[in-house]
C-alpha positions as CSV (number, residue, x, y, z in Angstrom):
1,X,109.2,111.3,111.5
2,X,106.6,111.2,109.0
3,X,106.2,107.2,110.1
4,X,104.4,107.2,113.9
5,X,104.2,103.0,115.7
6,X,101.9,102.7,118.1
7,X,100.4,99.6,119.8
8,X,97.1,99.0,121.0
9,X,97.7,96.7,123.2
10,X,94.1,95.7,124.1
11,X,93.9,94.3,120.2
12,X,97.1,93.5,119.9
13,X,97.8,95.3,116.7
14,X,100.7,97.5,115.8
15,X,99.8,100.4,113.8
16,X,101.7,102.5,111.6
17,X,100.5,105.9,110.8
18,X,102.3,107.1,107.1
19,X,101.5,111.0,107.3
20,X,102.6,112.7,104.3
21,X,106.2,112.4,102.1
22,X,107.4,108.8,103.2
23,X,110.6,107.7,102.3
24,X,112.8,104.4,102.4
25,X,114.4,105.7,105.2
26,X,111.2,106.3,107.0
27,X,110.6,102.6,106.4
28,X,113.5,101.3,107.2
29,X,113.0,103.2,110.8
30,X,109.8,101.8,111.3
31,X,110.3,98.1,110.1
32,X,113.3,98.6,113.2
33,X,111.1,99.6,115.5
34,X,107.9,97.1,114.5
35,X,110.5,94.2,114.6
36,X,111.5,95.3,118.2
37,X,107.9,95.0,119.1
38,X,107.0,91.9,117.7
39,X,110.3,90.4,119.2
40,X,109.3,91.6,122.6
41,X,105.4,91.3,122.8
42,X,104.6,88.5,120.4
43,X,102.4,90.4,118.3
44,X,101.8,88.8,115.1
45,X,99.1,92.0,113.9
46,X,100.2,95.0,111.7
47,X,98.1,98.0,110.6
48,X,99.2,100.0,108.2
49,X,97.6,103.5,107.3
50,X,98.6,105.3,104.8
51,X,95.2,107.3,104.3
52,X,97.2,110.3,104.8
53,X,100.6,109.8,103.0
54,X,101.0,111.8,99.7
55,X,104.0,110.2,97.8
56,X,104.3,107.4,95.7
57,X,107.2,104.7,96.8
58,X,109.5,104.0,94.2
59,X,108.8,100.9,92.6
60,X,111.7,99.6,93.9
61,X,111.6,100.7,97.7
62,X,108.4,99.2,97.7
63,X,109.8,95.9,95.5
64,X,112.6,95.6,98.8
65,X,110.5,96.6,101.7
66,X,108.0,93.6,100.2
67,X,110.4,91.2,100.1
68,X,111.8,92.1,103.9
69,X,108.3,91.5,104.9
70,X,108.1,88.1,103.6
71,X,111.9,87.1,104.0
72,X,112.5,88.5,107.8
73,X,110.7,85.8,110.3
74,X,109.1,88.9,112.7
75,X,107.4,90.1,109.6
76,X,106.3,86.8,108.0
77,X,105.0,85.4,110.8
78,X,102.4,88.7,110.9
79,X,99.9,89.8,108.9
80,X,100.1,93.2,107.7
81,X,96.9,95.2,107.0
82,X,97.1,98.5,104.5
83,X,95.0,101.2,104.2
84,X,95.9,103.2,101.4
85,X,94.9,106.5,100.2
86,X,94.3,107.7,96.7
87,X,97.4,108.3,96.0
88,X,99.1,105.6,96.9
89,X,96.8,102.5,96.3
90,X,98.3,101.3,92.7
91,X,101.9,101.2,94.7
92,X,100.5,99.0,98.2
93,X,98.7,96.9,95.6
94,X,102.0,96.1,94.2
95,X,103.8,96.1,97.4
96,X,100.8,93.5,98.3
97,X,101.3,90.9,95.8
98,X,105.1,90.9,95.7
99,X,105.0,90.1,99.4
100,X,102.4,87.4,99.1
101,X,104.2,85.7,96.0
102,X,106.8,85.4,98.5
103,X,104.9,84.2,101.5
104,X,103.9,86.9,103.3
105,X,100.4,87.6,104.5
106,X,99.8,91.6,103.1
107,X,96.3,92.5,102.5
108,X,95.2,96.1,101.4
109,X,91.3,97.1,102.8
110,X,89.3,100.8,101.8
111,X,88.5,101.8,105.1
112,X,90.3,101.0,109.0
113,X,87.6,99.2,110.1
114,X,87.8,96.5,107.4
115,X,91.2,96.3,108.2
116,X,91.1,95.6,112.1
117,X,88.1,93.0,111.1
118,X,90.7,91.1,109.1
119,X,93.1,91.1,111.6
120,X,90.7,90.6,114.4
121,X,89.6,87.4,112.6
122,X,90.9,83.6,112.4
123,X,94.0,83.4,110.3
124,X,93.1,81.0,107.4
C-alpha cells in the first residue's frame, strides 16, 4: 500500500506516510484505518506526509476526501497536519481550504517539524 499509519503513541499523533502514486482507494483505506484509531485511542492528532508522494489527486478525490474530513465526527474532531512535497502542494492547499470552509481543522506546514509543533500546541 503506497499509504503506511503509524501511531506514536508517546505524542499522540497518527501519521500517515503517502509514498509515491496515491490513489482514492489508497485514501479511502487509510481514512478506515485512522478512523479505527481515533475511535479506539482518542487521538484527536493527524500527520500527514506526503514529502514523498509523486502524483497529483484529482481535483475531485481531493474535493471528497476534504469534505469526509470535515463532515465525519472522528476526523473533525482532529486536526490534520500536511506536509506536502513539490509536487503535490497546489492540490493539499486546495484539499486545505475546502476542508476548513467546512469546519475542519487542516493545516499544510514545509517541513515535519513545523508540523508536530502545531499539533503539539494548544488548539485555538
Amino acid at each position: 500500500m503506497p499509504e503506511s499509519v503509524e501511531v506514536l503513541e508517546e505524542l499522540g499523533v497518527i501519521i500517515i506516510t503517502s509514498v509515491g502514486q496515491i490513489t482514492e482507494h489508497d485514501l479511502r483505506l487509510s481514512r478506515i484505518t485512522v478512523r479505527k484509531i481515533c475511535q479506539q485511542r482518542g487521538h484527536t492528532k493527524i500527520l500527514v506526509d506526503a514529502t514523498r508522494q509523486r502524483n497529483r489527486l484529482p481535483t475531485m478525490a481531493a474535493f471528497e476526501h476534504a469534505t469526509i474530513l470535515a463532515r465525519d465526527d472522528s476526523f473533525r474532531m482532529a486536526r490534520h497536519a500536511i506536509v506536502a512535497s513539490e509536487h503535490t502542494e497546489k492540490d493539499l492547499y486546495f484539499l486545505e481550504t475546502v476542508a476548513n470552509n467546512r469546519g475542519a481543522r487542516v493545516r499544510s506546514f514545509p517541513t515535519r517539524e513545523d508540523a508536530l509543533s502545531w499539533l503539539a500546541s494548544k488548539p485555538s
